[in-house]
C-alpha positions in Angstrom: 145.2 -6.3 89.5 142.4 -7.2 91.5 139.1 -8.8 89.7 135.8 -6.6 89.9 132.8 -8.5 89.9 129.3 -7.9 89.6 127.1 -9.7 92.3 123.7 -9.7 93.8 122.9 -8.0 97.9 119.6 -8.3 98.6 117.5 -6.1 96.1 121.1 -4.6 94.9 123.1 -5.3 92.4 126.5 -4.3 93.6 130.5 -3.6 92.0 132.4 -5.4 94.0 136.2 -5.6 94.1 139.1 -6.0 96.8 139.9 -8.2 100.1 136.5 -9.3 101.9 139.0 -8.9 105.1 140.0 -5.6 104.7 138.1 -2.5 105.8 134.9 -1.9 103.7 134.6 1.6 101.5 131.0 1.9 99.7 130.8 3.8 96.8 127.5 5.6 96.2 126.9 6.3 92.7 124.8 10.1 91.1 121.3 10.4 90.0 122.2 9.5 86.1 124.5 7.0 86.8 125.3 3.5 88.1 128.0 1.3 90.4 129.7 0.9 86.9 130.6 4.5 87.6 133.7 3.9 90.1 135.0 1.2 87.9 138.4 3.7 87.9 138.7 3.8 91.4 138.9 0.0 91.9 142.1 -1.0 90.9 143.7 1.6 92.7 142.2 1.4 96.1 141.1 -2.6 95.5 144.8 -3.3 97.3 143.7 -2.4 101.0 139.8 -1.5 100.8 137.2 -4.1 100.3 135.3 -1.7 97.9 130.9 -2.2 96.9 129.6 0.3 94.7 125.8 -0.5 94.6 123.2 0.2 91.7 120.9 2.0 93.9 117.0 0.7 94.2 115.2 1.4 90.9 118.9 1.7 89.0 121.0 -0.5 86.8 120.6 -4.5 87.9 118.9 -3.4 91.6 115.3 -4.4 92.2 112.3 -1.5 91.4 111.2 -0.1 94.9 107.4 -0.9 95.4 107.5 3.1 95.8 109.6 6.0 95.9 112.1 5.4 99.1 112.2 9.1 100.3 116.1 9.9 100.9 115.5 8.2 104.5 115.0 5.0 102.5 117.9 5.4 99.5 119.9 5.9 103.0 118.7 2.8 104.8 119.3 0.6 102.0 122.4 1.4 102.2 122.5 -0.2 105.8 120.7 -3.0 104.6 123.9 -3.2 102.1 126.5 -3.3 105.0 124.1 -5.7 107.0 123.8 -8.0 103.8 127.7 -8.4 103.5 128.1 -8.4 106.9 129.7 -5.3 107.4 129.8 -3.4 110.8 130.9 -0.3 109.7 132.1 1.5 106.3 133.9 4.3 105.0 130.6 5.9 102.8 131.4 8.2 99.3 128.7 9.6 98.0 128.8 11.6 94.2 126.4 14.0 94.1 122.8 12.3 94.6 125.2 9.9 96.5 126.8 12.3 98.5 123.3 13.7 99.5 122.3 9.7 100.2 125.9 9.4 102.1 125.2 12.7 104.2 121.9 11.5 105.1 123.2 7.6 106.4 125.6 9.6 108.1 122.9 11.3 110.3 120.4 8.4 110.2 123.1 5.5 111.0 126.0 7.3 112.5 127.0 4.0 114.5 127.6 2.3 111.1 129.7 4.7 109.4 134.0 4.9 109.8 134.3 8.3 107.8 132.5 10.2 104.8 133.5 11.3 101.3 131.2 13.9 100.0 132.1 14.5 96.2 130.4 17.1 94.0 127.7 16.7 96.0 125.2 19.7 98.0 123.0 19.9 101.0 120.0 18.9 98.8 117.4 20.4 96.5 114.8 21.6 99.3 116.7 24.5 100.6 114.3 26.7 98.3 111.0 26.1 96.3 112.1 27.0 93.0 115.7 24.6 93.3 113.0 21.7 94.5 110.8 22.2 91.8 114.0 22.6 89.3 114.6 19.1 90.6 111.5 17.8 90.1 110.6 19.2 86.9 114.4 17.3 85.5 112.5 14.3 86.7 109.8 15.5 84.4 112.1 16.1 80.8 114.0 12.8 81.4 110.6 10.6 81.4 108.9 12.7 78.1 112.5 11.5 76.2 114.9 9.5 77.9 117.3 9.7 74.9 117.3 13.7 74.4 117.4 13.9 78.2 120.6 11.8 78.1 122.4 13.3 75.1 122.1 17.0 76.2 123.0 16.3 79.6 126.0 14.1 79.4 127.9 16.8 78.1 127.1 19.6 81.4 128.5 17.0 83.2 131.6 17.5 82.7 134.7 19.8 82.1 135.0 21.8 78.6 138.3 19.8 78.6 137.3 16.0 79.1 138.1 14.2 76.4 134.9 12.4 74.0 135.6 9.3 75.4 134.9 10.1 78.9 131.4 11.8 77.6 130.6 8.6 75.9 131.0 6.5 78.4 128.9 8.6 80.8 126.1 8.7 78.0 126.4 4.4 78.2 126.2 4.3 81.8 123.4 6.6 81.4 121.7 5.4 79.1 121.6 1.7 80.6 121.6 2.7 84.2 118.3 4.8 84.4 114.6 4.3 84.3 111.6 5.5 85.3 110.0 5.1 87.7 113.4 5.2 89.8 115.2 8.8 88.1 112.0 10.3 89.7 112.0 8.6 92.5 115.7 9.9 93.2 115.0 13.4 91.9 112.2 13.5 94.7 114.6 12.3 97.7 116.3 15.0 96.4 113.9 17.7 96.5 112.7 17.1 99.7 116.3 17.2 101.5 117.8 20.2 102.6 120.5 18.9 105.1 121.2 22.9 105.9 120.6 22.6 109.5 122.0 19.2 110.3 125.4 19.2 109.2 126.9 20.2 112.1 125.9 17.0 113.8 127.8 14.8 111.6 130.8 13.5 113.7 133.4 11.3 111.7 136.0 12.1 109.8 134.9 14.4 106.3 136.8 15.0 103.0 134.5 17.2 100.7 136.0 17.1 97.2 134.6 18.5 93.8 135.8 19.5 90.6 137.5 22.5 89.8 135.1 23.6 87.1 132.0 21.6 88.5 128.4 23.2 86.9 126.4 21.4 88.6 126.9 21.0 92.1 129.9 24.3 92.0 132.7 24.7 94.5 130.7 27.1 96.6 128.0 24.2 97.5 131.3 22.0 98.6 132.7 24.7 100.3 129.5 25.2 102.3 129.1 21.6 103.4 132.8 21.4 104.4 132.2 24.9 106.3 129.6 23.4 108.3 130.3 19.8 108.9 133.1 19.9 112.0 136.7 19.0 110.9 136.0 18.7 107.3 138.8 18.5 104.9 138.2 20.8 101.2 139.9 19.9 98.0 139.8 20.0 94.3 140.5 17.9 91.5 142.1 20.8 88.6 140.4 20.8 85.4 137.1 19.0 85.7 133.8 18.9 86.2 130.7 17.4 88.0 133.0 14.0 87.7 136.3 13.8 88.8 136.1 10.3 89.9 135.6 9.3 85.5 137.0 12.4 84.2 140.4 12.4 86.0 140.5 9.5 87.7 144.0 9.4 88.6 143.8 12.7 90.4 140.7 12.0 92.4 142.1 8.5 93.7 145.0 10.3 95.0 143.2 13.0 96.4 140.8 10.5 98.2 142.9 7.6 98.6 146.3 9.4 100.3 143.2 11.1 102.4 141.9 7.6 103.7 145.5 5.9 104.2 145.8 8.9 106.8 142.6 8.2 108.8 143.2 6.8 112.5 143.0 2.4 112.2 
């Protein structure tokens, strides 16, 4: 079993587990969530990835941007992350906000990144005015009551089928993980991104995976991204929702981690 610890980058706090030596895999956490998040994906890709999962700014343990990043700055933190542990370049997943983050380092620092894992994830809010201001407008609820916001969304998260445990914990990391200002900094990046026309330019290896029964970010957004992005790879995890990484976690490592043992050293 490898030891996950919990260490300071920079302004990030960041998950850390795995060989410093061996190649570096950064795990990029959703817009209600935290680097806690991939705590199930640790111990069984710790034994040949040198795995960071960071709070992003204005989350969990990370320091409160002076102001709202835009996603070209969620996206150059996460440089600033490789640079800080002297990485050169990373394998990047991104879960849904993350995925949008990953997409967009992959188009702002292609010379950093090894290969992308877009999970549950879409091309962005800003493909239409009303799905920005939808965005925008969740930014809105979860600051007028942070507890309601939390207890009736947890449960959308996630598969009819995940068991109460898994819903809990999501609520805890939740819960602990979020504040304002930076949920509405996050929802912004997100409504002002609409990576539509630029996803064709993204040249490294692609696995686009979601959750069979995903609400929130639904096959057919996956499906688009892996239509467009050259070479992409499509799969589902069976039976879950907008999380596969916590809801089935042994299915998604497989998924994702027989798909990186096959990627060219």
């Amino acid at each position: 079993m490898h030891q996950t610890t919990r260490i300071r980058r920079g302004p990030l706090a960041v998950v850390e587990a795995g060989d410093p030596s061996a190649p570096a895999l950064v795990l990029l956490h959703g817009i209600g969530s935290s680097g806690d998040a991939f705590l199930d994906q640790m111990p069984a890709l710790a034994d040949r990835w040198r795995m960071l999962a960071p709070d992003a700014p204005g989350y969990g343990e990370s320091d409160e941007p002076a102001e709202g990043p835009g996603i070209d700055g969620f996206a150059d933190a996460v440089a600033g992350l490789l640079d800080d542990a002297g990485i050169d370049r990373a394998v990047v997943l991104g879960v849904s906000w993350g995925g949008v983050i990953a997409t967009r380092f992959a188009l702002r620092h292609p010379d950093r990144l090894r290969a992308l894992v877009l999970a549950d994830t879409s091309r962005g809010s800003g493909h239409s005015a009303e799905t920005a201001e939808m965005m925008r407008d969740r930014a809105r609820q979860y600051a007028a009551d942070p507890e309601g916001f939390v207890r009736d969304r947890a449960p959308l998260l996630v598969a009819d089928t995940t068991s109460s445990d898994v819903v809990d914990r999501v609520v805890s990391i939740m819960a602990t993980a979020c504040r304002m200002p930076g949920y509405g900094y996050a929802a912004a990046s997100l409504a002002e991104t609409d990576h539509t026309p630029d996803l064709g330019r993204i040249d490294v290896p692609t696995l686009v995976v979601v959750g069979e029964h995903d609400r929130i970010c639904p096959p057919s957004d996956s499906r688009r991204l892996a239509d467009r992005i050259p070479g992409a790879v499509y799969a589902e995890v069976p039976d879950t929702g907008h999380l596969p990484n916590q809801e089935r976690p042994d299915a998604f490592n497989q998924i994702v981690g027989d798909w990186l043992d096959a990627l060219p050293h």
